[in-house]
C-alpha positions in Angstrom: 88.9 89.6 90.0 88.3 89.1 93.9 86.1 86.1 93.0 89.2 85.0 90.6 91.6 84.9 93.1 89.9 84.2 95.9 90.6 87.7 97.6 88.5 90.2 99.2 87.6 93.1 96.9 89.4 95.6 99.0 92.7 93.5 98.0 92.0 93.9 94.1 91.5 97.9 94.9 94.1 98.1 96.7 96.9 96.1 94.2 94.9 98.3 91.4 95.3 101.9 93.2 99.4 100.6 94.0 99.9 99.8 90.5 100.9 96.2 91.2 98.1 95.2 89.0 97.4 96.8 85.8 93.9 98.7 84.8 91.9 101.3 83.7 90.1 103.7 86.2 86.8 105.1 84.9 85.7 107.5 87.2 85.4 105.0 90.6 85.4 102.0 88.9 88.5 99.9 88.2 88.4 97.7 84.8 90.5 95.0 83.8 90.9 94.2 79.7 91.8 90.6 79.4 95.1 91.7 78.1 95.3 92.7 82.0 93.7 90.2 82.9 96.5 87.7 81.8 99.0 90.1 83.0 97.7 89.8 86.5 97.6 86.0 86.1 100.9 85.9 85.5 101.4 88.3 88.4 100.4 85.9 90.8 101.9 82.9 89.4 105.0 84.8 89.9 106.7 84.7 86.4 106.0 88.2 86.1 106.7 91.3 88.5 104.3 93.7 89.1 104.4 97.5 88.4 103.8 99.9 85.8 105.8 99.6 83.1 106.6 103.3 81.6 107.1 102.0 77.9 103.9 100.2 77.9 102.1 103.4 78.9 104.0 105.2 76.6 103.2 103.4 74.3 99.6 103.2 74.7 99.3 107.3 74.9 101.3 106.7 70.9 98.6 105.2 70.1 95.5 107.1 71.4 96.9 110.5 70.3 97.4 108.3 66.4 
């Protein structure tokens, strides 16, 4: 993602432990699905604001305990 968007890798943790950018957090390590990944691209071209959104999470717990 740092390479991506040419931005230092403390940036990327940083927007990832904020929430601005969406991911997963194994242990340490931050991971970004490309369903993220597009998220994030549209994140910085601006047609999309950053932040959690609650339903999508909700959403996604629906389905894990399904």
């Amino acid at each position: 993602m740092a390479a991506k968007y040419q931005v230092g890798t403390d940036t990327v943790r940083r927007k990832a432990q904020s929430g601005e950018w969406p991911c997963d957090r194994i242990g340490r390590l931050y991971r970004f699905s490309p369903d993220q990944q597009d998220e994030i691209a549209q994140i910085v071209a601006g047609a999309k604001q950053s932040g959690y959104d609650k339903d999508r999470i909700a959403e996604a717990l629906r389905k894990l305990s399904a």
